[in-house]
C-alpha positions as CSV (number, residue, x, y, z in Angstrom):
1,X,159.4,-67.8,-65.5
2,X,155.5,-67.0,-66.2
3,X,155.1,-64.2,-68.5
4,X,152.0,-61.9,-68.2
5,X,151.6,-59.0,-70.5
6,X,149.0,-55.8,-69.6
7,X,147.1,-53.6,-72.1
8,X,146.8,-50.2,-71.1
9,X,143.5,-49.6,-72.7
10,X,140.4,-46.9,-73.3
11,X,136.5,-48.6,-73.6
12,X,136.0,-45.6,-76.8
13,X,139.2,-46.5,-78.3
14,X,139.4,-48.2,-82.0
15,X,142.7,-48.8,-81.5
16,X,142.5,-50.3,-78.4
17,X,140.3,-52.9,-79.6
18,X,142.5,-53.6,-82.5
19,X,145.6,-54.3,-80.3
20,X,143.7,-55.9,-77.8
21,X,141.9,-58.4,-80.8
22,X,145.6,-58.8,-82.5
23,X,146.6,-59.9,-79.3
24,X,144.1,-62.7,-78.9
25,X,146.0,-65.4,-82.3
26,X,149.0,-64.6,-80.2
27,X,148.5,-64.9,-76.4
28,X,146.7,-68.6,-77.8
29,X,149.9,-69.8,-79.5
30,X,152.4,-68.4,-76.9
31,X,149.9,-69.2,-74.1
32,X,150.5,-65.9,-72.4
33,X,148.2,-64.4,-70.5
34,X,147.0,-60.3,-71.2
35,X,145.6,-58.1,-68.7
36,X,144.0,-55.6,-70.1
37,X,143.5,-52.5,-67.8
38,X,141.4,-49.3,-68.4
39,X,143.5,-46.1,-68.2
40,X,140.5,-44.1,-67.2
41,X,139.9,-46.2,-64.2
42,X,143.6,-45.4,-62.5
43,X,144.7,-41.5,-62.1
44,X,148.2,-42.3,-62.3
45,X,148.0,-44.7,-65.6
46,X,146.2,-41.6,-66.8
47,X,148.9,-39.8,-66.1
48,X,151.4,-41.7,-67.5
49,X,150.0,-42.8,-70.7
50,X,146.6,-40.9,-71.2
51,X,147.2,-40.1,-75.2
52,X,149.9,-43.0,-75.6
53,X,146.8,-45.7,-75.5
54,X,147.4,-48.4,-76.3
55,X,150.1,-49.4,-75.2
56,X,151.5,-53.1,-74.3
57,X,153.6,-53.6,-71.1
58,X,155.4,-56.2,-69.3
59,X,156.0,-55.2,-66.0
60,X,156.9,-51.7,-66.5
61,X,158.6,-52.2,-69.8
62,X,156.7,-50.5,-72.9
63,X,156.7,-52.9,-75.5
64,X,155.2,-50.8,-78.0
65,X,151.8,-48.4,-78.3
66,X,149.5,-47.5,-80.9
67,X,149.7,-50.4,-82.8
68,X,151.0,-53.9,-82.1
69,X,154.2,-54.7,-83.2
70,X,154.8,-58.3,-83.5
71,X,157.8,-58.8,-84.4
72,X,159.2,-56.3,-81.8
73,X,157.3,-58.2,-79.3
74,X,158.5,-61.6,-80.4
75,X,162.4,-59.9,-80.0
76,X,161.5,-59.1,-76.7
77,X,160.1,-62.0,-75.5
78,X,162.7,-64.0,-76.7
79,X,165.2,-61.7,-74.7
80,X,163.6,-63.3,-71.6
């Protein structure tokens, strides 16, 4: 099963661009491809996660928000 993740991000967000650049070493080794998408351009991610951003998804699971958490996403990927 291919295995795409999706960043729910913000263009003015610094913590956006963290997650979104801690991503990068991982989605490399794991070769798994991140969409990122930005909240302000779809009313109803808005309205789902407007002041959660950023926040890492697969599918419509939440993997975490704010900050990337590794080792949570490593545990969930290896649920798979």
């Amino acid at each position: 099963m291919a295995i795409e993740l999706t960043l729910i991000s913000r263009g003015y967000c610094h913590l956006c661009h963290e997650m979104e650049a801690a991503l990068v070493p991982f989605a490399r080794e794991f070769k798994v491809p991140v969409t990122v998408l930005d909240v302000d351009a779809y009313p109803l991610l808005v309205e789902r996660y407007d002041e959660l951003v950023p926040v890492l998804l697969h599918g419509e699971t939440e993997i975490c928000h704010y900050f990337l958490d590794l080792p949570k996403l490593r545990e969930y990927l290896q649920g798979l």
